[in-house]
N, C-alpha and C positions, 0 to 999 in steps of 0.2 A: 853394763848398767841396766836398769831398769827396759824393760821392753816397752816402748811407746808405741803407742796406737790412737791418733792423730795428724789432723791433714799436716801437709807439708807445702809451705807459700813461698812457691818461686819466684823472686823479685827479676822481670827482666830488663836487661841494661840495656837501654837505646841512647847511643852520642851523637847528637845536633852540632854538626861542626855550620858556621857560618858559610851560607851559602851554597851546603852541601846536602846531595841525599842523605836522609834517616841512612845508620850501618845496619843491618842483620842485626836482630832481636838475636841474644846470645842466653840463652839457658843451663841455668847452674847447678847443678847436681848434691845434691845433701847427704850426709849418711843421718842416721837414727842419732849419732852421737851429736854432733851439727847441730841437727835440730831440735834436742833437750837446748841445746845452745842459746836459742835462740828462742824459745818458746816458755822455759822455765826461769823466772828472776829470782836472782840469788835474795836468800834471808831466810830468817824461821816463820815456818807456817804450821801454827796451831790447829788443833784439832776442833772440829766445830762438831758437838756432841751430840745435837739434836737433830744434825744431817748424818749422823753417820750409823751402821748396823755392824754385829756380831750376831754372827749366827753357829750354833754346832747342831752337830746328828752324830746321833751312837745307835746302836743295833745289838739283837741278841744274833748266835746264831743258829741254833737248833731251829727257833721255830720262828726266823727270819721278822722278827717286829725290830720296827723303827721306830726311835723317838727323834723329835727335834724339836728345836726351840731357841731361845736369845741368849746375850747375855751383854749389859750396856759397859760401853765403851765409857771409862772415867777420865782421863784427859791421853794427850798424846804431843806428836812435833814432830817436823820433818827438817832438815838442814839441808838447804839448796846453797851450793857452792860451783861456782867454775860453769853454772846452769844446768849442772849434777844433781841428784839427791846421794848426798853422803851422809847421813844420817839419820836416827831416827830414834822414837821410842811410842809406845801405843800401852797403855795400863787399862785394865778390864777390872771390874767390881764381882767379883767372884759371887757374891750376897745376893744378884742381882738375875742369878740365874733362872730363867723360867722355859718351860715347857710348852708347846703351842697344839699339841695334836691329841691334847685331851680331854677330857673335862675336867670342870674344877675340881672337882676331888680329887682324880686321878692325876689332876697337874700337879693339885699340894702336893700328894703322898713321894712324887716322881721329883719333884723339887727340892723337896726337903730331905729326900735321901741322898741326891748328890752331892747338897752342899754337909754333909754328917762325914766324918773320917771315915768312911767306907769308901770315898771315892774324894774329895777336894778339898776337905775337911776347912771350911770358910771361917768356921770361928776362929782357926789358930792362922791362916792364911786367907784374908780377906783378897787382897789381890793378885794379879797373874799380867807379869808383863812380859815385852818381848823388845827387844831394842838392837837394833845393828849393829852389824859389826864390820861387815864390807859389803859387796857385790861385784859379781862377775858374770857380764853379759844379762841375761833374761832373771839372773839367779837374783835374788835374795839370802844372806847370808844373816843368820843376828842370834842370840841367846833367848832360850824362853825359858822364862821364872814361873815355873807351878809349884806350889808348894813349900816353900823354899829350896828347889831343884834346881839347877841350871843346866840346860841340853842346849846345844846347838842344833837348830834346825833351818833348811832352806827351801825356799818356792818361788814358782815362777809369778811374779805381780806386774799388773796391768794401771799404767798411768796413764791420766787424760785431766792436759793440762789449758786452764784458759782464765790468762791473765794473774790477778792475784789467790786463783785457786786452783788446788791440785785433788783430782780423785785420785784416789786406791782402791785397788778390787784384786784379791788372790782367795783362793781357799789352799789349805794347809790339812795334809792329810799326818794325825800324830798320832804314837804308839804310846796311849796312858801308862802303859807302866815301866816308863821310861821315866816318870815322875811320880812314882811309887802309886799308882792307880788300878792297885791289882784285884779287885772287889768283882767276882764273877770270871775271871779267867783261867782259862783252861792251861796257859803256860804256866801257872804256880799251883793251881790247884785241880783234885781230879773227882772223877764220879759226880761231876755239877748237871749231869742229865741236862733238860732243854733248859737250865739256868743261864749256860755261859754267853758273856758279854763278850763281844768282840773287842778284841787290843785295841783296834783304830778307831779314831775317831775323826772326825771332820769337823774342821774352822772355816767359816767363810767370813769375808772382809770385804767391808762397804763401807771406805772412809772418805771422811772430806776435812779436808786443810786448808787453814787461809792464811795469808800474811798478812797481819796485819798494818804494817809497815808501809805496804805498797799503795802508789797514790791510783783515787779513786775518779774514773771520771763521770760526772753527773750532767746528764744533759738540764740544761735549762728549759724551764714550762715556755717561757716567753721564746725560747728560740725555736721549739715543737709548735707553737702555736705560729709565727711568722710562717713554719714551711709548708704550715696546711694553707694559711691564707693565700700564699704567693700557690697552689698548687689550683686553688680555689679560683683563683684571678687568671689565671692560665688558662683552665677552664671553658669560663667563661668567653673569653677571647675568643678561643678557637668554636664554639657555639656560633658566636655571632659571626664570626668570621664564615663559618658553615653557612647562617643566614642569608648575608647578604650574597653571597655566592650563586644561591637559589633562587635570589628576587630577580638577580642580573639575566639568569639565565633565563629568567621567563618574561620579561620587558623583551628580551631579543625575539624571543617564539613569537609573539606577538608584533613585532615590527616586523618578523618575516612575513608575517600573513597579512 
């Protein structure tokens, strides 16, 4: 299953028999799977669009330049079962693709060439999904749609989960012309001198999921406000309690003398 990385809350069990010592505080041991268990609530959790990032980097490699830049997440879901994630799916706006390490000229010119059939060709495949298919251990298993291509690809993803929401975070290292992205490569083409583009590419993934389903709890204004007062009156107490403490002490000094 997914590799968690997140505290682990060890409930310890103390039995109060009547009339008797407290037992030995006894300490429970969890695995990773345990405590998806118990930390992940089963249901579908949407994709919240404006918390979440796509990121890619490609490279030439003659004369080692790097580009990188976005590319916006269009909806997504995750299916928590058994307090598992078995499920999923994540769609990308191919259209949406931009550049971050140039100027604006150099962004257009670098934007618009990727998304042209030389490389993702957006007008005839606007999207690019990726959806599950199982998992084992740390792995991610699931189908990636570029193009209209399907490849199986897997990575190691990092969940951090609290409450009704779930982060995702992996990068994905993928060989574009495994999804017909052969535009600058020296595996199909030759004499491309310091043109050639590197095969791989890099995905990074910065997602946030919510359930909506799950009940929400909202503290009350009126009961924030009571625990400042009583915190307030506390306070104060112990102030004057300080005070008079001080007067006592110095009426004594004075009737010693």
């Amino acid at each position: 299953m997914f590799k968690h990385l997140f505290p682990v809350l060890l409930f310890p069990l103390i039995l109060l028999g009547a009339g008797c010592a407290p037992e030995p505080v006894v300490e429970v041991e969890t695995t990773e799977e345990e405590e998806a268990a118990v930390l992940l609530l089963d249901g579908t959790y949407d994709l919240v669009v404006e918390e979440s990032v796509v990121t890619w980097e490609g490279s030439k490699v003659v004369v080692e330049t790097t580009h990188n830049g976005t590319v916006n997440a269009d909806s997504g879901r995750l299916t928590v079962e058994g307090g598992e994630v078995t499920g999923g799916t994540v769609t990308v706006d191919m259209a949406t693709i931009k550049s971050l390490d140039l100027d604006e000229a150099g962004g257009a010119k670098l934007d618009g060439h990727l998304k042209s059939a030389d490389f993702f060709g957006v007008a005839t495949h606007p999207a690019a999904t990726f959806t599950i298919t199982s998992v084992d251990g740390s792995a991610v298993t699931g189908t990636m749609t570029i193009k209209g291509i399907d490849r199986e690809v897997s990575f190691d993803a990092d969940i951090e989960a609290e409450g009704a929401e779930i982060g995702l975070e992996a990068t994905l290292e993928l060989d574009r012309t495994l999804w017909d992205v052969r535009y600058g490569s020296d595996t199909f083409f030759d004499e491309l001198g310091d043109a050639v583009i590197s095969d791989t590419f890099t995905i990074g993934l910065d997602l946030e999921f919510l359930n909506p389903d799950a009940p929400v709890v909202v503290e009350e204004a009126g009961d924030a406000e009571g625990e400042e007062d009583a915190e307030e009156v506390e306070a104060e107490g112990d102030a004057m309690e300080a005070g008079e403490g001080e007067e006592m002490a110095e009426e004594g000094t004075e009737l010693a003398e």
